[in-house]
N, C-alpha and C positions, 0 to 999 in steps of 0.2 A: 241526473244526467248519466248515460251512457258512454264510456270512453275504452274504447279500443285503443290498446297500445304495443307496436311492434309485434303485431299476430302472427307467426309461420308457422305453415305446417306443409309438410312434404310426406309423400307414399311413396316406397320406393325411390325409382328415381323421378316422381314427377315433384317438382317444388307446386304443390297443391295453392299456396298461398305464401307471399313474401313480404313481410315485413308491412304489415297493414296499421295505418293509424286511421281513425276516425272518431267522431263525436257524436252524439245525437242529444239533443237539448229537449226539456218539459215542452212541449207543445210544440214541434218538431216531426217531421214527416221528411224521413231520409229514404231516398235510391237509391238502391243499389243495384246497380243493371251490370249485363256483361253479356257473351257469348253462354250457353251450356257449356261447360267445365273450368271457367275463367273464378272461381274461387267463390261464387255467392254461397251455393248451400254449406262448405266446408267452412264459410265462415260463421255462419250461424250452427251448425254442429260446435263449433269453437266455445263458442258465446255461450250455448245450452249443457256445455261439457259433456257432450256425448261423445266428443273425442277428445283427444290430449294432444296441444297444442304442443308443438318442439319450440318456442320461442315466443313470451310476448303473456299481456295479462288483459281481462274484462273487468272494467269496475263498473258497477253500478252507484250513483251517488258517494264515489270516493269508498267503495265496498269491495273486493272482488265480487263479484259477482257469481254466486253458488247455491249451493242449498238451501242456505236461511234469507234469500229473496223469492225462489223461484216461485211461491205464491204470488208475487206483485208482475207476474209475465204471463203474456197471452201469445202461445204460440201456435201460427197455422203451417202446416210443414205442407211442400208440395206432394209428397204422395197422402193423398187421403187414408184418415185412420180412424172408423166408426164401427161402432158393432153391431153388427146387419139384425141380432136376433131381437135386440134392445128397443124398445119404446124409442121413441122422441123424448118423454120427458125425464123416463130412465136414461138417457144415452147423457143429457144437459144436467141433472141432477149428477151424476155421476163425475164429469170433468168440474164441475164445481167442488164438489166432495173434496176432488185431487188436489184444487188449489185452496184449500182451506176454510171452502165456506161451507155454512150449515144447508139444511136441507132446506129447514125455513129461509133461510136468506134468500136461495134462489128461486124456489117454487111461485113468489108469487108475479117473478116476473119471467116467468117462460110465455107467458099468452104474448104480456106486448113484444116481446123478441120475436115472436114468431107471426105475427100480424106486419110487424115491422118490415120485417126481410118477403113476407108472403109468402109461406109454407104453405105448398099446398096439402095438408094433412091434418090428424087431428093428432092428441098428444100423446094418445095409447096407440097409434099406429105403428106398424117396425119401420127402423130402417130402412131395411131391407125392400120394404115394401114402397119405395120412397122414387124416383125418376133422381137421377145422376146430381141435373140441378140442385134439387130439394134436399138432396145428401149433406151436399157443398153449404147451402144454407145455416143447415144445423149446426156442422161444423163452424162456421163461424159464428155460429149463436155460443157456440161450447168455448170457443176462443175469447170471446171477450164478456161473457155475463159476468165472472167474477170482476169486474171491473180494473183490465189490469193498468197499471200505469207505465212497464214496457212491451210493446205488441211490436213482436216477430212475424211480419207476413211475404210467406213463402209462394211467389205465384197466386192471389188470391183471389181473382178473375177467372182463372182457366174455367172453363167451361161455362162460364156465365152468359146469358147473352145481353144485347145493350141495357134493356131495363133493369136488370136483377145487377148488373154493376154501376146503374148509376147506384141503387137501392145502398149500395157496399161502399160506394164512395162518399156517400152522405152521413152515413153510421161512420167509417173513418174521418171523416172531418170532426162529427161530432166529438169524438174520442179524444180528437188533437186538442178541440177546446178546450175537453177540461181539465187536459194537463199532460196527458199522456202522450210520452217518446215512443215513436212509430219507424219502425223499416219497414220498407215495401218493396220486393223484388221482385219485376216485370218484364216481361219482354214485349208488351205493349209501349211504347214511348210514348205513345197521347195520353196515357191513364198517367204516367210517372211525371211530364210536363205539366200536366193539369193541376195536380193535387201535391207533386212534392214540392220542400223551401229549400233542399241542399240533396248534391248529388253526388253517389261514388262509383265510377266508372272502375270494373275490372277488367283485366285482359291480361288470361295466363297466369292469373294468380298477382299479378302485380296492378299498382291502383294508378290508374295514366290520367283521370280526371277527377277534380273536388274541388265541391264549390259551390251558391245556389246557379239553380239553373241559368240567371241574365248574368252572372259571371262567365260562365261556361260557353253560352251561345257567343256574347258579348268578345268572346277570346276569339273567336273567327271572322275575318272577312265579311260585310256586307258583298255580297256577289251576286244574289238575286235580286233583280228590282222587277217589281210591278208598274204599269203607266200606260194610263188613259189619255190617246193623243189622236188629232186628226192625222197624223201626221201618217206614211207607209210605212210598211215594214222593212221595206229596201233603203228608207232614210234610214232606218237609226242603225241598220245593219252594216251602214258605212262608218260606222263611226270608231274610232281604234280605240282598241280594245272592247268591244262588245262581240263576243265569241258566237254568241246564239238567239234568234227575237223568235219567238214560237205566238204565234195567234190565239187569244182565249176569249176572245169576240168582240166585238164591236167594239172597233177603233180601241181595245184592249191588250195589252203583247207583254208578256213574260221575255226579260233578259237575261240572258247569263255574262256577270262580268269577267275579267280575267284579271280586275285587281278593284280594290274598292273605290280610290281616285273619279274611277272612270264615269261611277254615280253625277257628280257635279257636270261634267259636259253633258251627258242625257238630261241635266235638270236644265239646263240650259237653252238648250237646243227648243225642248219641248214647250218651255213656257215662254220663249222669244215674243211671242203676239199676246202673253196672258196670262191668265187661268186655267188652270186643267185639274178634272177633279177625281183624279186619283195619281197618284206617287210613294210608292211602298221602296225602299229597299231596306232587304233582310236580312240579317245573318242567318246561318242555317237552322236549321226546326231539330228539334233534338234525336228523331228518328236518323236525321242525314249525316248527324255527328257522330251516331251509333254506328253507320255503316262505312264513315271513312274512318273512324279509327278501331273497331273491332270486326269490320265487315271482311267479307269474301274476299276482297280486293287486298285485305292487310294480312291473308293464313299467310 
């Protein structure tokens, strides 16, 4: 297990990060979202001691967490770090080396990694030689071949397009199964909604939400309803407290509430004669949670 406790670190005058707790459990897939400069990457620099923390310690399994783990960690940092003159199977032999394993160990599973993710390349190819994608690829072949059991992933999507991140979501699942504690920092919210069990919202270095995700949505307002009704849209737009009915087709209408109560008189209204076969209302989607409490509207 993973256990962040009381993590600060400040530059100058910015308080970089304040007082951070967090956990991450064996088979576990944590988010960690925020704005760019709200404390993710400085927290994982924290965690990998690449910087020095003014306050607060990393345990791995009741360990700090240091040197004599960092073979059991799989880290993808967001700026890409490959060696353009390097082979493919030089480049994957080599960050296995780094984390402890033989040559033998890894060599005979570079083909299915690379079949796996779909490289488009052969294994004496450079780098270099390689499209941005198929970079990215590698890189995350060289993050998790040693099969680590905590993996650090810094933005691991960018650049991917839809298929080649389901591809990356299916290898992270797999990973979580068999035991391995996983962060994932996104600025995607469908990829972090989809695949994570527990969530850590930063903003400015401080942590304003935690928790799994149906906690988190769960803590807001049902305000959106959905509902399939014969009914107009000038009906239900009389009804108090419904702020807004937008049309999304046939005898279909999207509501905005102005408190959650209001749900029961539209169910009311609507099913007076009946049946009606649809009635959605939602708390917010996690993308809309991101943008009223770390959005534009909150600088």
């Amino acid at each position: 297990m993973l256990e962040i406790n009381n993590l600060s670190k400040r530059f100058g005058t910015v308080q970089a990060l304040n007082d951070l707790n967090m956990t991450v459990n064996p088979g576990e897939i944590m988010g960690l979202i925020g704005q760019n400069g709200a404390g993710k990457s400085t927290t994982f620099r924290l965690m990998l001691n690449f910087i020095t923390a003014d306050q607060g310690v990393v345990k791995w399994n009741n360990q700090k967490l240091d040197q004599s783990v960092y073979n059991q960690i799989g880290y993808l940092p967001e700026e890409r770090g490959l060696y353009p003159k390097l082979s493919i199977e030089e480049q994957i032999l080599f960050f296995g080396e780094l984390r402890g394993k033989k040559r033998s160990e890894i060599e005979p599973k570079i083909n299915a990694w690379m079949d796996r993710f779909e490289v488009k390349g052969k294994r004496k190819d450079k780098i270099k030689s390689l499209s941005k994608g198929n970079q990215q690829k590698v890189q995350i072949i060289t993050t998790l071949i040693h099969e680590p059991q905590l993996i650090i992933l810094d933005e691991p999507f960018s650049g991917l397009d839809p298929v080649n991140a389901s591809m990356l979501k299916d290898a992270i699942i797999d990973v979580k199964q068999s035991g391995a504690a996983i962060i994932i920092s996104s600025h995607n919210m469908d990829n972090v909604e989809e695949m994570c069990d527990r969530l850590t919202m930063l903003k400015k270095g401080q942590r304003i939400l935690y928790g799994t995700i149906e906690e988190i949505r769960s803590s807001f307002e049902r305000l959106k309803l959905v509902v399939e009704t014969p009914l107009p849209a000038s009906q239900l737009q009389l009804i108090d407290g419904v702020n807004h009915v937008q049309s999304i087709g046939t005898n279909r209408y999207r509501l905005l509430l102005n408190r959650e109560e209001v749900g029961k008189e539209v169910f009311n209204l609507v099913t007076k004669d009946g049946y009606i076969p649809v009635f959605s209302q939602q708390p917010p989607t996690l993308d809309e949670i991101f943008r009223m409490k770390v959005g534009e509207s909150n600088e």
